[in-house]
C-alpha positions as CSV (number, residue, x, y, z in Angstrom):
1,X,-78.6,-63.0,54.2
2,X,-78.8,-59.5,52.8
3,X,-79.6,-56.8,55.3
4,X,-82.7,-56.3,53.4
5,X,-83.5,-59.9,53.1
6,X,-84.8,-62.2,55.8
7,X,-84.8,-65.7,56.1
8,X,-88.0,-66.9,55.2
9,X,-87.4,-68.2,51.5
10,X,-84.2,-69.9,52.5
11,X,-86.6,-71.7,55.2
12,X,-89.4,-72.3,52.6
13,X,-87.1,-74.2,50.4
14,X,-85.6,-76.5,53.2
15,X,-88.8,-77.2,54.5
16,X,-90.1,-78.0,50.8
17,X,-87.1,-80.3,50.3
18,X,-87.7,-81.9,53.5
19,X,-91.3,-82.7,53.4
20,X,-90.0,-84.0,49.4
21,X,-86.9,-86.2,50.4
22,X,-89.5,-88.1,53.3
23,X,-91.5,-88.9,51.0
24,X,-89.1,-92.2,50.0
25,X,-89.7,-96.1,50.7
26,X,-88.7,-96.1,53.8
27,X,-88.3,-99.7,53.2
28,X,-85.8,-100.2,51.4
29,X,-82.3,-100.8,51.8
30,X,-80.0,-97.7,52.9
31,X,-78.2,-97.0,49.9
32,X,-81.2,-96.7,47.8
33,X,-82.9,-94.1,50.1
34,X,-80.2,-91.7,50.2
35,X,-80.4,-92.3,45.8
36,X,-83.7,-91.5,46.2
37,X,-83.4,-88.8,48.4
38,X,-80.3,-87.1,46.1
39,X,-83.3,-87.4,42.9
40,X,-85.6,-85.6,45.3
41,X,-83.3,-83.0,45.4
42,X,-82.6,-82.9,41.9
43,X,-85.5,-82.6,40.4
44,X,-86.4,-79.9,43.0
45,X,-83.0,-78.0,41.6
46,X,-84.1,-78.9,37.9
47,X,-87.6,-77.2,38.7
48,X,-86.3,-74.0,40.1
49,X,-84.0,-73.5,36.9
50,X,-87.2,-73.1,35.0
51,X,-89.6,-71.8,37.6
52,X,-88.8,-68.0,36.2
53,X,-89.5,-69.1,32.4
54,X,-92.6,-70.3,33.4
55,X,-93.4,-67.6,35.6
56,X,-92.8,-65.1,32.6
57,X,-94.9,-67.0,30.3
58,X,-97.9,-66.7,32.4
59,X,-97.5,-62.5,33.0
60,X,-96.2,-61.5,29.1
61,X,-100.3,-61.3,29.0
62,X,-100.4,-58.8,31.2
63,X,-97.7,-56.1,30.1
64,X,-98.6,-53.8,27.1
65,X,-97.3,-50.8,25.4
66,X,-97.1,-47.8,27.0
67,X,-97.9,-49.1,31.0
68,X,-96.9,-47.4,33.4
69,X,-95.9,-49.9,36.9
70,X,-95.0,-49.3,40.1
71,X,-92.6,-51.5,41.9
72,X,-91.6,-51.8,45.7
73,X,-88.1,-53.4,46.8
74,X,-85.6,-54.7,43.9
75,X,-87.1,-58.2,43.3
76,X,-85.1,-60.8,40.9
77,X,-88.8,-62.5,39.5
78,X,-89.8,-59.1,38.8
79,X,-86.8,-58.0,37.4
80,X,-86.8,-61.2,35.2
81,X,-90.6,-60.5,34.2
82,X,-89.5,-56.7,33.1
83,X,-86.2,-57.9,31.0
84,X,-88.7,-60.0,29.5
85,X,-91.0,-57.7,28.2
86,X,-87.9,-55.6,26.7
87,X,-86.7,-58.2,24.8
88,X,-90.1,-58.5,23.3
89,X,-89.6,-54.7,22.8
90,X,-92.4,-54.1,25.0
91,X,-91.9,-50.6,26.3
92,X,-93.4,-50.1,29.8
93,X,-92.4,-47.2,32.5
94,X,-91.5,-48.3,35.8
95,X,-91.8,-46.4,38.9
96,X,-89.8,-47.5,41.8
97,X,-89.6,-46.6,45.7
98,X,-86.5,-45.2,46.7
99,X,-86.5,-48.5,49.3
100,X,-84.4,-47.1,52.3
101,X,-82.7,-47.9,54.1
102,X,-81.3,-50.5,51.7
103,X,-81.9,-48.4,48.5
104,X,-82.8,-51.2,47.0
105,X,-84.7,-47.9,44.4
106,X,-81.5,-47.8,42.9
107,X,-80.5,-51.3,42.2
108,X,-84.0,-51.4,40.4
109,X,-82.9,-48.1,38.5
110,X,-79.7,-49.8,36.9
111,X,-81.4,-52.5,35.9
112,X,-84.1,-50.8,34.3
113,X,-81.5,-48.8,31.8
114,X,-79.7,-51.7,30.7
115,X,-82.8,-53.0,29.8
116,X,-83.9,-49.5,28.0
117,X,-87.1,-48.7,30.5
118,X,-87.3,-45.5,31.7
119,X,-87.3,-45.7,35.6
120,X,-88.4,-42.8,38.0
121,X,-87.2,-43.2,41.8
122,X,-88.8,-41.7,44.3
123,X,-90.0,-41.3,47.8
124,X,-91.1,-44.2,49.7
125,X,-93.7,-41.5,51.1
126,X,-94.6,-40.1,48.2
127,X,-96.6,-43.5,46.6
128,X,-99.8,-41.9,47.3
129,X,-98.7,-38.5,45.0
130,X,-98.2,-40.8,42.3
131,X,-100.2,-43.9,42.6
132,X,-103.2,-42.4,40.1
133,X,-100.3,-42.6,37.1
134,X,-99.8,-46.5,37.7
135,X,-101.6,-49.3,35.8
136,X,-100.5,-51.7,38.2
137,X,-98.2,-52.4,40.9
138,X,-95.8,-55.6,41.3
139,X,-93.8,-57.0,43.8
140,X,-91.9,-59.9,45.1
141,X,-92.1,-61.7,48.2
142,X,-89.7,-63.2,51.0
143,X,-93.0,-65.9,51.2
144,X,-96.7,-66.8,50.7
145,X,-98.4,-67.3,53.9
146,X,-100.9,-70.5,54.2
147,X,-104.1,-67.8,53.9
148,X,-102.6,-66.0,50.8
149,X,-101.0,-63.0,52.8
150,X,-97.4,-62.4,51.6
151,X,-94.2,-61.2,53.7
152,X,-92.0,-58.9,51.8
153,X,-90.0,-55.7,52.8
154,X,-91.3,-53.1,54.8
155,X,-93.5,-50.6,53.0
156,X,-95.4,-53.2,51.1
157,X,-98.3,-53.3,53.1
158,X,-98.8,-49.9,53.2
159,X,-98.2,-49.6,49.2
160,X,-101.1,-52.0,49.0
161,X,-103.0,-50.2,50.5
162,X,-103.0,-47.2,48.6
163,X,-103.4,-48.8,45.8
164,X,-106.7,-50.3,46.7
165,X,-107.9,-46.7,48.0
166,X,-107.3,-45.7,44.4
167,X,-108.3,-49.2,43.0
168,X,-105.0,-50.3,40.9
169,X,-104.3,-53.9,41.1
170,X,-101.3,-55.4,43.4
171,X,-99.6,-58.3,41.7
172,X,-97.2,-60.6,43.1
173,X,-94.9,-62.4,41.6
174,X,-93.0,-65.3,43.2
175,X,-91.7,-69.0,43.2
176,X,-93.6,-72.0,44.5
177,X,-90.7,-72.9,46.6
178,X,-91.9,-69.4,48.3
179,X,-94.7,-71.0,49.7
180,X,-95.3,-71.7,53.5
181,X,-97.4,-72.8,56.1
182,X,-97.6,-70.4,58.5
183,X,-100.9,-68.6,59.1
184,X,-100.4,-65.1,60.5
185,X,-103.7,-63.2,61.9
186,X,-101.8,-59.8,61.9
187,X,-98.4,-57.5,61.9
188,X,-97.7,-58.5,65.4
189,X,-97.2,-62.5,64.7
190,X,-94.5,-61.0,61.9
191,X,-91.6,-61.1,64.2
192,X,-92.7,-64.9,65.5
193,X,-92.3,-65.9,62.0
194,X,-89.7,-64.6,60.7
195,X,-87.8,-65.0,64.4
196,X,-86.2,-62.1,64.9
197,X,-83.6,-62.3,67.1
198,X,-84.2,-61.7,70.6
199,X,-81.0,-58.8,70.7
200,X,-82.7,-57.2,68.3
201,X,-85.3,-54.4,68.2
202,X,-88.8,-55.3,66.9
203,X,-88.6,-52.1,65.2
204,X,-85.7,-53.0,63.4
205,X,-87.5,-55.4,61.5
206,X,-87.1,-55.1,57.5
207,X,-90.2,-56.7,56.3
208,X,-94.0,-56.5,56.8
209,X,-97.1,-58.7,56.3
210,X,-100.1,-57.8,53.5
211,X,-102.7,-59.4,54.1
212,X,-104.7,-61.7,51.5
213,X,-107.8,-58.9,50.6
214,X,-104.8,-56.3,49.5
215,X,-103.7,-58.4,46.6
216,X,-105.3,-59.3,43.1
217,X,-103.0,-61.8,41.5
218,X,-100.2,-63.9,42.4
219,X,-98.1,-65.2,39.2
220,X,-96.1,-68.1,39.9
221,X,-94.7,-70.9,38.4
222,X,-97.8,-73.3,39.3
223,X,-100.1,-70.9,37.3
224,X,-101.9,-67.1,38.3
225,X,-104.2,-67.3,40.9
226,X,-106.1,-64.9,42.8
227,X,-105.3,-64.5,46.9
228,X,-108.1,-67.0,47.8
229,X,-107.0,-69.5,45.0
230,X,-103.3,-69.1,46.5
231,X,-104.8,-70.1,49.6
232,X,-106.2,-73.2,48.1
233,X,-103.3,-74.1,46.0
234,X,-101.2,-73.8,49.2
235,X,-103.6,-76.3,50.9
236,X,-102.9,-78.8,48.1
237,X,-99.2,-78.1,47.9
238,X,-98.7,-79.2,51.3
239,X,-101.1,-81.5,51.1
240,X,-99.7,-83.9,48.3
C-alpha cells in the first residue's frame, strides 16, 4: 500500500466480495458454484467501474460558481468529483492541506491546474486561519465505520472539527465497497482496526477516526445520506 494509505479499503472490498460470493446455492454441483461465484465477482467489478459516475451525479448539485472548498489528503472520488465540475466549466477554488508527511498537498495541486482550478496549499496548522473563506470542506475516506464515523488520513478529524466550530459543512465522498462493520467508540480502537503492526509505533500511525456528529453528508454511489442515514444504510448493506 502507499505509505499514506492503510489497508482498510483493500479489506472492505474482500470482505464485501466474500459475504457476495457465499451467498451461492450451496447445493449444487461444484462447477456451477465456482460460475456462480466468478458472476459474483463480476458484477461486483462491473459496479465499481461505474460507482464514480454515479457518485458525481449525485454531488454536481452541490458545486456552484465561484465556491471556494477545502480539501484534506489527495482523494481519487474527490478528485473525480472536481474534474467533473470543470468540464462542466464550473469554476470553484480549492484549498488544500499541505498533507505531510506524504505531501499528498501537492499531488492535489497538479491536478487542480490541469483541470484549470486555482489551488492554494497550505499549512496543515493553518486550517483554522482560513476555514471562514471555505463553503465547504470534502474528503475521502480509507472506510465508513458501522456508526457512520469515517477513517481517513491523519488530520481529518481535527479539520472537522474546526469546521463545525465555524459551522461549514464536512462532506464525504466515497465508494460503497468503502463500507465496514466495525464500530469504533474512540481514537484508541483506531490502531485495533486498522492492525498496525506490532513493530511499529502507535504514533506512527497515518490515519485517524471522525466521528459520526462531525460530518454532514456522505455522497456515495448508493445515494447522499446524512451520518445517521449512513449508519442505517450500512445496517441494510450488510444486512441483505
Amino acid at each position: 500500500m502507499p505509505n499514506d494509505r492503510c489497508n482498510l479499503s483493500l479489506r472492505a472490498l474482500c470482505n464485501i466480495y466474500q459475504t457476495m460470493a457465499v451467498k451461492v446455492d450451496m447445493y449444487a454441483a461444484i462447477g456451477d458454484i465456482k460460475k456462480q461465484i466468478q458472476i459474483k465477482g463480476i458484477q461486483l467489478a462491473h459496479h465499481a467501474t461505474l460507482q464514480l459516475g454515479i457518485i458525481n451525479s449525485f454531488a454536481k448539485d452541490h458545486f456552484r460558481e465561484g465556491l471556494t472548498i477545502l480539501l484534506h489528503s489527495a482523494s481519487s472520488v474527490v478528485l473525480n468529483v472536481l474534474k467533473h465540475v470543470s468540464e462542466r466549466g464550473i469554476k470553484v477554488n480549492v484549498i488544500v492541506t499541505a498533507g505531510h508527511p506524504s505531501n499528498t498537498g501537492t499531488i492535489v495541486a497538479e491536478q487542480c491546474k490541469e483541470m484549470g482550478l486555482p489551488c492554494k496549499i497550505i499549512l496543515d496548522s493553518a486550517v483554522a486561519v482560513f476555514m471562514s473563506k471555505v463553503d465547504f470542506v470534502c474528503v475521502g475516506c480509507e472506510a465508513v465505520m458501522a456508526n457512520g464515523g469515517i477513517v481517513n488520513k491523519v488530520g481529518t478529524y481535527s479539520v472537522a472539527l474546526i469546521a463545525q466550530h465555524f459551522q461549514k459543512p464536512v462532506y464525504v465522498f466515497c465508494e460503497s465497497f468503502k463500507f465496514v462493520e466495525d464500530f469504533p467508540l474512540g481514537q484508541d480502537d483506531v490502531e485495533a482496526i486498522v492492525k498496525i503492526k506490532e513493530d511499529k509505533d502507535v504514533h506512527e500511525l497515518n490515519v485517524d477516526y471522525t466521528p459520526p456528529e462531525h460530518i454532514d453528508l456522505f455522497f456515495t454511489d448508493l445515494g447522499i445520506f446524512t451520518s445517521s442515514g449512513i449508519a442505517d444504510e450500512l445496517n441494510q448493506f450488510f444486512l441483505n
